[in-house]
Residue frames as a rotation matrix with the C-alpha (Angstrom) as fourth column:
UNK 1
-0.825 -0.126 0.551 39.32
0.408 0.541 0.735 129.19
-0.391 0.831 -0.395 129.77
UNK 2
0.157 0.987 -0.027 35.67
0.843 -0.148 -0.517 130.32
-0.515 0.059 -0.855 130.05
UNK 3
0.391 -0.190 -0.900 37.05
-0.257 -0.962 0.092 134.26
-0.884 0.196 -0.425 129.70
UNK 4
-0.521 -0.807 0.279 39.67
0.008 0.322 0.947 133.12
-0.854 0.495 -0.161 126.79
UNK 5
-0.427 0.595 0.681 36.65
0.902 0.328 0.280 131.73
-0.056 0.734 -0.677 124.56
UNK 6
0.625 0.760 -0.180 34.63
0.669 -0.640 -0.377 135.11
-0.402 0.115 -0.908 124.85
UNK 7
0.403 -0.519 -0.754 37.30
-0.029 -0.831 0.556 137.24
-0.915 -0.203 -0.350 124.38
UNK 8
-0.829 -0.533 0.170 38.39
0.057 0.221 0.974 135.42
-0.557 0.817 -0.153 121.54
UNK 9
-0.361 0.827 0.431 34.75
0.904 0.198 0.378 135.75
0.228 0.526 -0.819 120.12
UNK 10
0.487 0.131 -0.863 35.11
0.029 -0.991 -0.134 139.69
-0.873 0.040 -0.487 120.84
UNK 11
-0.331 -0.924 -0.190 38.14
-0.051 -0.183 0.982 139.80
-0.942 0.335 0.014 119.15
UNK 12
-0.890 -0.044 0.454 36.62
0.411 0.353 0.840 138.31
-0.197 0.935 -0.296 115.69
UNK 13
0.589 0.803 -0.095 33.26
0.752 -0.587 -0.299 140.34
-0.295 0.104 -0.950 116.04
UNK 14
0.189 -0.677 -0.711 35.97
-0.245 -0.734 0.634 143.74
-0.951 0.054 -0.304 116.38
UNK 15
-0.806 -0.488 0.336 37.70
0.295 0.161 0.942 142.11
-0.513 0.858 0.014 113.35
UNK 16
-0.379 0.410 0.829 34.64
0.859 0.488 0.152 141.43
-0.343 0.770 -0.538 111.28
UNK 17
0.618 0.532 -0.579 33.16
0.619 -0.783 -0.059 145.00
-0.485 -0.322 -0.813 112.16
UNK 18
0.220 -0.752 -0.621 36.39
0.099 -0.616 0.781 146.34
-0.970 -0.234 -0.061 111.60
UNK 19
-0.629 -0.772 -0.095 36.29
-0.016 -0.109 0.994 145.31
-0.777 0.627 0.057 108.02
UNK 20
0.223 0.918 0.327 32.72
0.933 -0.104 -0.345 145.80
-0.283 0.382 -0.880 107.13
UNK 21
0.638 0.249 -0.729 33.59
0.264 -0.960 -0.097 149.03
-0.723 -0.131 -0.678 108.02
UNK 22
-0.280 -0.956 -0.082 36.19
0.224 -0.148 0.963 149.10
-0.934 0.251 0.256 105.61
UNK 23
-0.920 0.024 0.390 34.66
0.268 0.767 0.583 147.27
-0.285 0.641 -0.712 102.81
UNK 24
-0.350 0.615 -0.706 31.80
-0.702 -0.671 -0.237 148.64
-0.620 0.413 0.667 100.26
UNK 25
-0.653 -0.003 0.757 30.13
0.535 0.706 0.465 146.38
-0.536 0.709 -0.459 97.93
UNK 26
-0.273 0.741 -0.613 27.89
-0.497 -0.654 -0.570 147.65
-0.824 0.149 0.547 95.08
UNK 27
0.457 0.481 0.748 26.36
0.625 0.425 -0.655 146.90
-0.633 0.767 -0.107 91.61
UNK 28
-0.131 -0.444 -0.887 27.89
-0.571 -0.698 0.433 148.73
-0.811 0.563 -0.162 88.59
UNK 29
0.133 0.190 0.973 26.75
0.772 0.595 -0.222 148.30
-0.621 0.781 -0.068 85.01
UNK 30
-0.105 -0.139 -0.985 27.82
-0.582 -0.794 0.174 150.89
-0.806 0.592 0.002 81.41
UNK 31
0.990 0.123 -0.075 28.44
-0.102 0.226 -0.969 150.57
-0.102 0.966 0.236 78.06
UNK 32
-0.105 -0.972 0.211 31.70
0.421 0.149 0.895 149.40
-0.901 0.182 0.394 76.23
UNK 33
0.940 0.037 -0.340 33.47
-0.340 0.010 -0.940 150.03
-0.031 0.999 0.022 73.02
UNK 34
0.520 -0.554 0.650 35.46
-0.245 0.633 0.734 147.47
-0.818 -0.541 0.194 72.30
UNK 35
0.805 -0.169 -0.569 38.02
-0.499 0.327 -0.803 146.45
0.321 0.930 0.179 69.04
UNK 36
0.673 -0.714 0.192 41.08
0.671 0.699 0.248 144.07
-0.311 -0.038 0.950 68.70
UNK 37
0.432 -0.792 -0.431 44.36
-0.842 -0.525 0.121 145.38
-0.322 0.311 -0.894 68.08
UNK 38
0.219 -0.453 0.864 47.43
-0.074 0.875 0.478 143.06
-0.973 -0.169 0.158 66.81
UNK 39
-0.796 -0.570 -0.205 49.05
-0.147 -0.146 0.978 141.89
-0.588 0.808 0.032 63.53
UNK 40
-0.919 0.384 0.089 47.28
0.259 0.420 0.870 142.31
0.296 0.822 -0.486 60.40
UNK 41
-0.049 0.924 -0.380 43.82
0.972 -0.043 -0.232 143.74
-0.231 -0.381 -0.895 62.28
UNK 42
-0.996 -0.031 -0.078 43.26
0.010 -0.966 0.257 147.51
-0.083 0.256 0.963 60.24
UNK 43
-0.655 0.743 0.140 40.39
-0.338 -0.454 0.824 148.95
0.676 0.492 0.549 59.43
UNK 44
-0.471 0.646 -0.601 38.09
0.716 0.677 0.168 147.53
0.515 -0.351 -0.782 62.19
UNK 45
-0.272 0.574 0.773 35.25
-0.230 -0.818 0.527 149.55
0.934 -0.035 0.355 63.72
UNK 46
-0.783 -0.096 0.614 34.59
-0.610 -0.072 -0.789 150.05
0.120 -0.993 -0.002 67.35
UNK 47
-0.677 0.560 -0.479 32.12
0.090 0.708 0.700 147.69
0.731 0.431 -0.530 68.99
UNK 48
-0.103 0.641 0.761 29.03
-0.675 -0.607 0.420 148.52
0.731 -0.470 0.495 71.00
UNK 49
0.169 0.553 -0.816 28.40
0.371 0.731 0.573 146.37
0.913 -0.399 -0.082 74.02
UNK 50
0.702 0.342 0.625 27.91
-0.574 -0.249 0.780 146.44
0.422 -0.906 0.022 77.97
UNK 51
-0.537 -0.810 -0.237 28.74
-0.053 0.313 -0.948 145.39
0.842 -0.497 -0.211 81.52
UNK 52
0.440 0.828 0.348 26.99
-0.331 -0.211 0.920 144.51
0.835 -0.520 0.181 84.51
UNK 53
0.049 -0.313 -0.948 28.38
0.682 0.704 -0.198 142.94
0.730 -0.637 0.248 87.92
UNK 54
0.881 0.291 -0.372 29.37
0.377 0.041 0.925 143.26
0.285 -0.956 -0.074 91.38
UNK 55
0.011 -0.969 0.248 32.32
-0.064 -0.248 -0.967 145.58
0.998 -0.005 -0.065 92.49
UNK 56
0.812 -0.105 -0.574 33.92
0.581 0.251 0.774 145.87
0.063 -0.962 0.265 96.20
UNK 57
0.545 -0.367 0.753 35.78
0.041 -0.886 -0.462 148.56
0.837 0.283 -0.468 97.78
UNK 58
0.694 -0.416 -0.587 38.20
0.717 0.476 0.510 147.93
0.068 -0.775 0.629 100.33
UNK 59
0.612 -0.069 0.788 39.56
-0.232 -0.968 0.095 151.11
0.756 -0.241 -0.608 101.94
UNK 60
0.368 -0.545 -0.753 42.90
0.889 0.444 0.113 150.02
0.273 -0.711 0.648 103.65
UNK 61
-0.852 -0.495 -0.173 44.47
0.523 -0.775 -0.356 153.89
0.043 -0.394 0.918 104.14
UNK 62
-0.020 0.235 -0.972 43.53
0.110 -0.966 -0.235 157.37
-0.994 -0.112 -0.007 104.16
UNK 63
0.352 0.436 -0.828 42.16
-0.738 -0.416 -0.532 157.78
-0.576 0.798 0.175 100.57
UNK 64
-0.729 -0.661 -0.178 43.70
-0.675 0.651 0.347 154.32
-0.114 0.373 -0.921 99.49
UNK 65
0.044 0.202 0.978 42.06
-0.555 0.819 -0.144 151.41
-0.830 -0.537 0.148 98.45
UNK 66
-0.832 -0.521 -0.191 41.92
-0.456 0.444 0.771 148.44
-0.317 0.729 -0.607 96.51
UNK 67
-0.216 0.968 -0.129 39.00
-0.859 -0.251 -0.445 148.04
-0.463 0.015 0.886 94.37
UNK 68
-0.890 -0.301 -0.343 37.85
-0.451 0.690 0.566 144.80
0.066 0.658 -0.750 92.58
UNK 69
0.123 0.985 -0.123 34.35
-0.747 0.011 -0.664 142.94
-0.653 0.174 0.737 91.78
UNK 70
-0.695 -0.117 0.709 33.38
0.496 0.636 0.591 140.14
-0.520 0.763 -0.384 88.93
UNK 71
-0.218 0.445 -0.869 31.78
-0.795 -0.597 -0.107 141.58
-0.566 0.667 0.484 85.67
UNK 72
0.304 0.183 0.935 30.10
0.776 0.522 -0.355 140.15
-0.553 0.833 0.016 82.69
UNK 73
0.114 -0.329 -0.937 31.15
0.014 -0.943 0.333 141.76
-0.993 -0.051 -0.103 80.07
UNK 74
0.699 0.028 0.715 31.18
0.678 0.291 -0.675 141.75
-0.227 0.956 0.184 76.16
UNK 75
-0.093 -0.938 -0.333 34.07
-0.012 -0.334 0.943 142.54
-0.996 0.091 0.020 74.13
UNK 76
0.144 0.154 0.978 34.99
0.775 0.597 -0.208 141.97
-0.615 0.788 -0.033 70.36
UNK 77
-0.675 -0.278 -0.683 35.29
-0.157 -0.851 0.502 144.25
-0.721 0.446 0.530 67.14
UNK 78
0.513 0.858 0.028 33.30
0.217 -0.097 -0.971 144.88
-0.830 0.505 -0.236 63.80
UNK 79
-0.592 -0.746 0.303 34.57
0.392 0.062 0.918 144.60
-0.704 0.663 0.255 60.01
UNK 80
0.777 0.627 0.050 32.71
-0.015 0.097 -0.995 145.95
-0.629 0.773 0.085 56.87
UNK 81
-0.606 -0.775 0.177 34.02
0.196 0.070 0.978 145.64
-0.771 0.628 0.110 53.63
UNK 82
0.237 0.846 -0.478 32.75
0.002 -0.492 -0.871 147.14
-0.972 0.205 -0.118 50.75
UNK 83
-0.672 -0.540 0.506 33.23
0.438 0.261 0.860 146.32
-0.597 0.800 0.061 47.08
UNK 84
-0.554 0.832 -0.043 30.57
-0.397 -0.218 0.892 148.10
0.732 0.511 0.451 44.20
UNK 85
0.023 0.910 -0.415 27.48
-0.226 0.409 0.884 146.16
0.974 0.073 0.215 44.99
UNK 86
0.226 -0.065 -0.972 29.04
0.584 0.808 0.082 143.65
0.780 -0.586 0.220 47.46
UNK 87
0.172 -0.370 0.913 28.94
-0.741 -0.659 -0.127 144.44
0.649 -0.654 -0.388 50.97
UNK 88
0.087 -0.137 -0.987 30.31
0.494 0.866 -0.076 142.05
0.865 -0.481 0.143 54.05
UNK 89
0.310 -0.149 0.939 30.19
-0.653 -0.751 0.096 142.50
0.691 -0.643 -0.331 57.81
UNK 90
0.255 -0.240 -0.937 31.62
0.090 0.970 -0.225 140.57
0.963 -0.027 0.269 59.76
UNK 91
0.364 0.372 0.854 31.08
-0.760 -0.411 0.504 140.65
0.539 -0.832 0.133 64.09
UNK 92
-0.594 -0.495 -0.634 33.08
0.432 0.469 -0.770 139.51
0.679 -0.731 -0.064 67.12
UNK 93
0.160 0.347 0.924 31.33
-0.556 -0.742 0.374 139.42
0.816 -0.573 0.074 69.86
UNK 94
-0.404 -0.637 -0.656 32.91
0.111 0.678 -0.727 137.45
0.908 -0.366 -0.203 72.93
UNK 95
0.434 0.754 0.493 31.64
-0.300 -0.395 0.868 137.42
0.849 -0.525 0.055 76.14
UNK 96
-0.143 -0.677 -0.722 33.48
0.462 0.599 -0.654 137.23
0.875 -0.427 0.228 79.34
UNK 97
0.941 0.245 -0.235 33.42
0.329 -0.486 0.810 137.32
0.084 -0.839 -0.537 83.43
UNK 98
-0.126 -0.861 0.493 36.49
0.157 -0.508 -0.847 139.75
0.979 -0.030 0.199 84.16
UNK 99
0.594 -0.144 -0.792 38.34
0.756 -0.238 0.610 140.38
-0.276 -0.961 -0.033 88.07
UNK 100
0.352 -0.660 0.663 39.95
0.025 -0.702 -0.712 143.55
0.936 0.267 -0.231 87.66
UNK 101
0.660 -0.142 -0.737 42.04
0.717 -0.174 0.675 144.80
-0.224 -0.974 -0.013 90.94
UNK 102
0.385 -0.111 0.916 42.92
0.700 -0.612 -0.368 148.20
0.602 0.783 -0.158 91.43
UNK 103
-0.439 -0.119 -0.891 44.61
0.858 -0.350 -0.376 150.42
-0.267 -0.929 0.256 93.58
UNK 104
0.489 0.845 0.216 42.12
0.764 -0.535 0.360 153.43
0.420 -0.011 -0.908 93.98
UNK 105
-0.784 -0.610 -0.114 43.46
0.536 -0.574 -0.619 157.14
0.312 -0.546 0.777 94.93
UNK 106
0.083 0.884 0.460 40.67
0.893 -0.270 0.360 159.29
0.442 0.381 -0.812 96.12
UNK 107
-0.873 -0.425 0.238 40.92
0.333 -0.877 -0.346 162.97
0.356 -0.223 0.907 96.08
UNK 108
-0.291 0.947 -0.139 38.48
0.921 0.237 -0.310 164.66
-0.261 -0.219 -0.940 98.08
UNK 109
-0.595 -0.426 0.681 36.78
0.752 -0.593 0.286 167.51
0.282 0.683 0.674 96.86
UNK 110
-0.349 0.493 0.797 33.53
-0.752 -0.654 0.075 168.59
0.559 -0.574 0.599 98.77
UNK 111
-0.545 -0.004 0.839 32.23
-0.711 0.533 -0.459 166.57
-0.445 -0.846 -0.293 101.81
UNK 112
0.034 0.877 -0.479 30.84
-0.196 -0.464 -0.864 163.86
-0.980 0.123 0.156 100.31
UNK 113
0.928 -0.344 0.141 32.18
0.169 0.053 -0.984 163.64
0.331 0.937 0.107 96.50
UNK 114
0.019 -0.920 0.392 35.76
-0.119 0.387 0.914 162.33
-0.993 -0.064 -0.102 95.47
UNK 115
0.461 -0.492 -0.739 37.77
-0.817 0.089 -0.569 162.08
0.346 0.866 -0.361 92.06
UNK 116
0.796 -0.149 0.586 38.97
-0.297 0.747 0.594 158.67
-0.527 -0.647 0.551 91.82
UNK 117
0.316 -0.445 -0.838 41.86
-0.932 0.019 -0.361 157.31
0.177 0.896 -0.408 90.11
UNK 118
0.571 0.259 0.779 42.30
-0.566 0.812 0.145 153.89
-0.595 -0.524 0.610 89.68
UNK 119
0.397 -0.332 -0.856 44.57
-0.872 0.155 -0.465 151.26
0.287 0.931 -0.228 87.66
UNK 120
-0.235 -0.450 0.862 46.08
-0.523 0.806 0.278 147.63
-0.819 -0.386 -0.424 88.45
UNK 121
-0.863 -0.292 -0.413 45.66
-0.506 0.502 0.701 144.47
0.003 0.814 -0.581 86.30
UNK 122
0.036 0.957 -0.288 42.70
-0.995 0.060 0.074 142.12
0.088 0.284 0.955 85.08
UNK 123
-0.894 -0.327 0.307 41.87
-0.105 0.818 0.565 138.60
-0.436 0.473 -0.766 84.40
UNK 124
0.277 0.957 0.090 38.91
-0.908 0.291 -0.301 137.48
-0.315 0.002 0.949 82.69
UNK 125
-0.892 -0.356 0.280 37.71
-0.241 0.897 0.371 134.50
-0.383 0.264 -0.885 81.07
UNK 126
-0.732 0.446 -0.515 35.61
-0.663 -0.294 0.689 133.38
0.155 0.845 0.511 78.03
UNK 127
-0.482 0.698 0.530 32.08
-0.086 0.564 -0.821 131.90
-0.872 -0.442 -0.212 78.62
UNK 128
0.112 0.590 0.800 30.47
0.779 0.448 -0.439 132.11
-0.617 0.672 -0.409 75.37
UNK 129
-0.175 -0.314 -0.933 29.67
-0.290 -0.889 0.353 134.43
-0.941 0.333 0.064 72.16
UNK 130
0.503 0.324 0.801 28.77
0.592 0.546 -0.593 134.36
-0.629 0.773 0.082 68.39
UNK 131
-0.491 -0.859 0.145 31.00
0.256 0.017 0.966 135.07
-0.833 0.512 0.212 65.35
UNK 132
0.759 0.651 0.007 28.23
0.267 -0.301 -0.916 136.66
-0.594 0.697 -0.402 62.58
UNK 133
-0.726 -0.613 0.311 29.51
0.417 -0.033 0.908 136.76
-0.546 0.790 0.280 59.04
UNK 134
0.136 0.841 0.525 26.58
0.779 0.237 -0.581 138.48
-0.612 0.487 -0.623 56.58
UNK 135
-0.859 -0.480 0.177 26.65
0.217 -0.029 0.976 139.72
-0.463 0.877 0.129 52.79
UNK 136
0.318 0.885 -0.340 24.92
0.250 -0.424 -0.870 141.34
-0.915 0.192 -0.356 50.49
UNK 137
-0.919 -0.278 -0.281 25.12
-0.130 -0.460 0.878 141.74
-0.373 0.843 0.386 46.34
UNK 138
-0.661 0.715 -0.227 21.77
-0.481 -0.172 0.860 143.32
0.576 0.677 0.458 44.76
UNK 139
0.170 0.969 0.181 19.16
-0.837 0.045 0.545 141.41
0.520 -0.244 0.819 46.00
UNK 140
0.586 -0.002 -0.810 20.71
0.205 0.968 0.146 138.34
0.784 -0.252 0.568 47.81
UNK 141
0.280 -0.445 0.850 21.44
-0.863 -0.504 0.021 138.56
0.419 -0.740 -0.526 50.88
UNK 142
0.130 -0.199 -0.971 23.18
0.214 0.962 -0.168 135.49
0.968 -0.186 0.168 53.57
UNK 143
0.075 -0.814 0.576 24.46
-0.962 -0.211 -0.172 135.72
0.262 -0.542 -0.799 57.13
UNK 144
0.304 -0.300 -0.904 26.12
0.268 0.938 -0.221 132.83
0.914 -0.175 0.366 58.87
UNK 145
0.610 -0.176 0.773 27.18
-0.709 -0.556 0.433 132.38
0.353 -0.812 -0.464 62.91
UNK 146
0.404 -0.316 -0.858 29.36
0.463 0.880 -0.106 130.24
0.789 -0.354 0.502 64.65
UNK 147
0.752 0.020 -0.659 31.00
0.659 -0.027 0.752 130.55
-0.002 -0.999 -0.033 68.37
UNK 148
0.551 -0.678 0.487 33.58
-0.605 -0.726 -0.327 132.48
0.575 -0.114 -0.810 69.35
UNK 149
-0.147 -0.332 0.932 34.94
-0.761 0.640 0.108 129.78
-0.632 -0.693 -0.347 72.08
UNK 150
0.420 0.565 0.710 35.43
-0.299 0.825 -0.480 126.00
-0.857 -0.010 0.515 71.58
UNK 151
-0.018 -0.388 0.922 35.69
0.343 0.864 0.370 123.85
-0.939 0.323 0.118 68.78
UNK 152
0.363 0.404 0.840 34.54
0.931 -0.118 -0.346 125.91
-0.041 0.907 -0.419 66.10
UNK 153
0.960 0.210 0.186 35.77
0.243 -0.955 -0.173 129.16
0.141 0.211 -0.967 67.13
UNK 154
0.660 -0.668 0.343 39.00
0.350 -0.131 -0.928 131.32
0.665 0.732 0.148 66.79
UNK 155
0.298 -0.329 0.896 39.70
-0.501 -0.853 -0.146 132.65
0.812 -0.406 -0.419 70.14
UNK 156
-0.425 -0.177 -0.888 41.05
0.374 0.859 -0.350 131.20
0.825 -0.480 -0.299 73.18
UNK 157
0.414 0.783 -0.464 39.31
0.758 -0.015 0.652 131.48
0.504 -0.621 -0.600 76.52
UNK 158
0.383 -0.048 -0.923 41.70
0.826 -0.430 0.365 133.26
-0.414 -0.902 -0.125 78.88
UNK 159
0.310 -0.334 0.890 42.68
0.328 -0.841 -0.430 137.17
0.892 0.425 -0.151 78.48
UNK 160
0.378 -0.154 -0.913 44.36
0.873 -0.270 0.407 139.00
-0.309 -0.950 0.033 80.96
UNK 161
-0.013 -0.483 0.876 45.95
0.587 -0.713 -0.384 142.40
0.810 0.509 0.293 80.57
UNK 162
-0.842 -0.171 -0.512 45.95
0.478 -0.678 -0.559 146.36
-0.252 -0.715 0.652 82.47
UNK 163
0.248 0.781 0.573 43.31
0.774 -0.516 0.367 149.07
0.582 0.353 -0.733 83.03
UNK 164
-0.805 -0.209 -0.555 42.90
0.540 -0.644 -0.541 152.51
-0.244 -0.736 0.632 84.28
UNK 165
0.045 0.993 0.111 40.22
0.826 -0.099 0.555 154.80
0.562 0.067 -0.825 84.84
UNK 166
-0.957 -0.282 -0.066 39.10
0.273 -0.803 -0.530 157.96
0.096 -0.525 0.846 86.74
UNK 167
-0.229 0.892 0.390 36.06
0.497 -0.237 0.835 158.61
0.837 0.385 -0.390 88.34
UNK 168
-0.725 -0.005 0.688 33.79
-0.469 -0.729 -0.499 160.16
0.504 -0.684 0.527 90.81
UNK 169
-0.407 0.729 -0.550 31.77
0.741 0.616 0.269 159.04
0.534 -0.298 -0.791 94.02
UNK 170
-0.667 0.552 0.500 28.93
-0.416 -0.833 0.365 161.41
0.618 0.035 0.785 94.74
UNK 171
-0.229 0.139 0.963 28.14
-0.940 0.224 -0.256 159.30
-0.251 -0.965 0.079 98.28
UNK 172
-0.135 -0.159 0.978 26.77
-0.154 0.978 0.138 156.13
-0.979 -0.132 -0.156 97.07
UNK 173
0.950 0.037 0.309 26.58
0.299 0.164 -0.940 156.86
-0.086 0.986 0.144 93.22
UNK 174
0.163 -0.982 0.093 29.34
0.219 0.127 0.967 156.10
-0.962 -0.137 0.236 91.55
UNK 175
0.955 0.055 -0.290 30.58
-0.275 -0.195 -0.941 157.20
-0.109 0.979 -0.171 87.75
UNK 176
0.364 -0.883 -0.295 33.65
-0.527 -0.457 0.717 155.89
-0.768 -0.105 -0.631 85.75
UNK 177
0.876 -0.144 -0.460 35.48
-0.480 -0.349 -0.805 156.02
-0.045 0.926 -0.375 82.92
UNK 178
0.160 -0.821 0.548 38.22
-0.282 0.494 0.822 153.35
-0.946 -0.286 -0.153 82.26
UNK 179
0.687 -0.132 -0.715 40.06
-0.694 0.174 -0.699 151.54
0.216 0.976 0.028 79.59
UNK 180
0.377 -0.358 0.854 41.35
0.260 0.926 0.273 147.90
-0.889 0.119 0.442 79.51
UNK 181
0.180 -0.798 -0.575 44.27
-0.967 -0.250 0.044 146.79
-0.179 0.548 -0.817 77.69
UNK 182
0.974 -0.091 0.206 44.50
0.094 0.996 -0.001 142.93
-0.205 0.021 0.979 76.49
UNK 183
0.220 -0.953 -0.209 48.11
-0.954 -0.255 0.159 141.83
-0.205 0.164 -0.965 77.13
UNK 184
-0.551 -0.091 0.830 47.52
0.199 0.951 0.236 138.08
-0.811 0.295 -0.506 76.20
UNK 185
-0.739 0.165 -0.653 47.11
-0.665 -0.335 0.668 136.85
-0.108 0.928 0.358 72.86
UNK 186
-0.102 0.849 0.518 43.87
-0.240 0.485 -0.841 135.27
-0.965 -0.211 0.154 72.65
UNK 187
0.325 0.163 -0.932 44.05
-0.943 -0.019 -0.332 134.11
-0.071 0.987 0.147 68.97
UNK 188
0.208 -0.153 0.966 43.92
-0.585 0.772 0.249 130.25
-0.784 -0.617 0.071 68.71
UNK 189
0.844 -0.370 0.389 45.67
0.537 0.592 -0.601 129.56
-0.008 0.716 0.698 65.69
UNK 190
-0.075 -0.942 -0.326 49.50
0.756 -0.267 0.597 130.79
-0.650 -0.202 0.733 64.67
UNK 191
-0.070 -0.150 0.986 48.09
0.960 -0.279 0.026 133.11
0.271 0.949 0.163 62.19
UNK 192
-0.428 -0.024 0.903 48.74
0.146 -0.988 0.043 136.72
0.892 0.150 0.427 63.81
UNK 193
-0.780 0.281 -0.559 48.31
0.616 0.193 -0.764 137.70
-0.107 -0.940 -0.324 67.29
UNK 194
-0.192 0.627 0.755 44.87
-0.288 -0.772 0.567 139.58
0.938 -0.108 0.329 68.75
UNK 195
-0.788 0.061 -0.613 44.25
0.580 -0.259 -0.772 141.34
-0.206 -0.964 0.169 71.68
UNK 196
0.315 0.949 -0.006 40.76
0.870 -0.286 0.401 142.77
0.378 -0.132 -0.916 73.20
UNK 197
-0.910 -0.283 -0.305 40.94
0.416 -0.616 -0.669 146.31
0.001 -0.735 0.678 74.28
UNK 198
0.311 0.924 0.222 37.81
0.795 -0.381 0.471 147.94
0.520 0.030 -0.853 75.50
UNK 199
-0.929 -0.100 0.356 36.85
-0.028 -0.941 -0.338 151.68
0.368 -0.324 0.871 76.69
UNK 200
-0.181 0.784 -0.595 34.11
0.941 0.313 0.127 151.55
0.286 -0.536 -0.794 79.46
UNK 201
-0.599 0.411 0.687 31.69
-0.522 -0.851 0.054 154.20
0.607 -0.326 0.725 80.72
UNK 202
-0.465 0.172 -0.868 29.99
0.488 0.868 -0.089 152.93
0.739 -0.465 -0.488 84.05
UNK 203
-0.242 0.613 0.752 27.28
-0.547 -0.726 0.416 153.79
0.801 -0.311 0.511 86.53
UNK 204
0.121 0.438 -0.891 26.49
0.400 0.800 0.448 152.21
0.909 -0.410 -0.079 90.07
UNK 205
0.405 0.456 0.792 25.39
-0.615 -0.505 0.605 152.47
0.677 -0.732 0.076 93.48
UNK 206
-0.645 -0.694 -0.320 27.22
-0.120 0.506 -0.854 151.53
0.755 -0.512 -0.410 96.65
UNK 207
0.618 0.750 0.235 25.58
-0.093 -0.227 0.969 150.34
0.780 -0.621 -0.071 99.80
């Protein structure tokens, strides 16, 4: 019995070891540009914003793995409108933690440095954000805010959708280049669906 218990405490050391060794975690943070698509949504301008979070790399084959992490992340689009005098802008900016999972190819290329390709599906979910309306004719200016989430605002929390991407890992620095697709409407009235897509550029460091 005595032997049984140790052996079974190898056995799960081996495991755990066995999948450290798999398993990467790092930090990754970029910029977005982010706009809505959907009915009735022309003329909208790309939106600046970021990312920051925790990714994880799980290396089940020979160049295979399945990649996945929680992000903050900001999303949303930009309006202007422009009449003589009168100008209006008008700013989405949502904010949300996102799980992406991905299956990961990696090509190698010199010891060292890999081309990655990557794609699978998201979820996120909305945590907060402000809605900025502000105007200008001649000298008078206004803006106004209200939420994005909640009782006052237009959007519903959950989004889910696809991404894909391609980058490179230069040992423990990492670069990449992706693009999310929203495949849920996230529009919390019946007037016209919208969806979030965002292009990401991204930097981070594995240990």
């Amino acid at each position: 019995m005595k032997k049984m218990r140790i052996m079974l405490v190898v056995a799960m050391f081996a495991l755990v070891s066995a999948v450290s060794a798999q398993t990467s975690l790092g930090v990754k943070g970029g910029v977005n540009m982010s706009n809505f698509y959907g009915d009735d949504l022309d003329d909208q301008n790309v939106k600046i914003g970021f990312h920051v979070g925790l990714a994880a790399d799980y290396e089940f084959a020979y160049n295979s793995a399945i990649q996945t992490g929680l992000f903050f992340t900001t999303k949303g689009a930009k309006y202007s409108e422009s009449i003589g005098d009168a100008t209006a802008d008008f700013t989405v900016n949502p904010m949300y933690l996102q799980l992406p999972v991905h299956y990961a190819y990696k090509l190698d290329v010199t010891p060292g440095t890999r081309i990655v390709f990557h794609a699978g599906p998201y979820v996120a979910y909305g945590i907060g954000g402000k809605s900025k309306l502000s105007g200008s004719l001649g000298d008078w200016e206004d803006e106004t805010e209200w939420d994005v989430f909640g009782d006052n605002g237009f959007l519903k929390n959950f989004d889910a959708g696809l991404g894909l991407g391609v980058g490179a890992e230069f040992g423990p620095i990492l670069l990449d280049l992706g693009w999310d697709m929203g495949l849920v409407d996230i529009a919390d009235s019946d007037q016209g669906s919208i969806k979030n897509q965002n292009a990401y550029l991204s930097v981070g460091y594995k240990f």
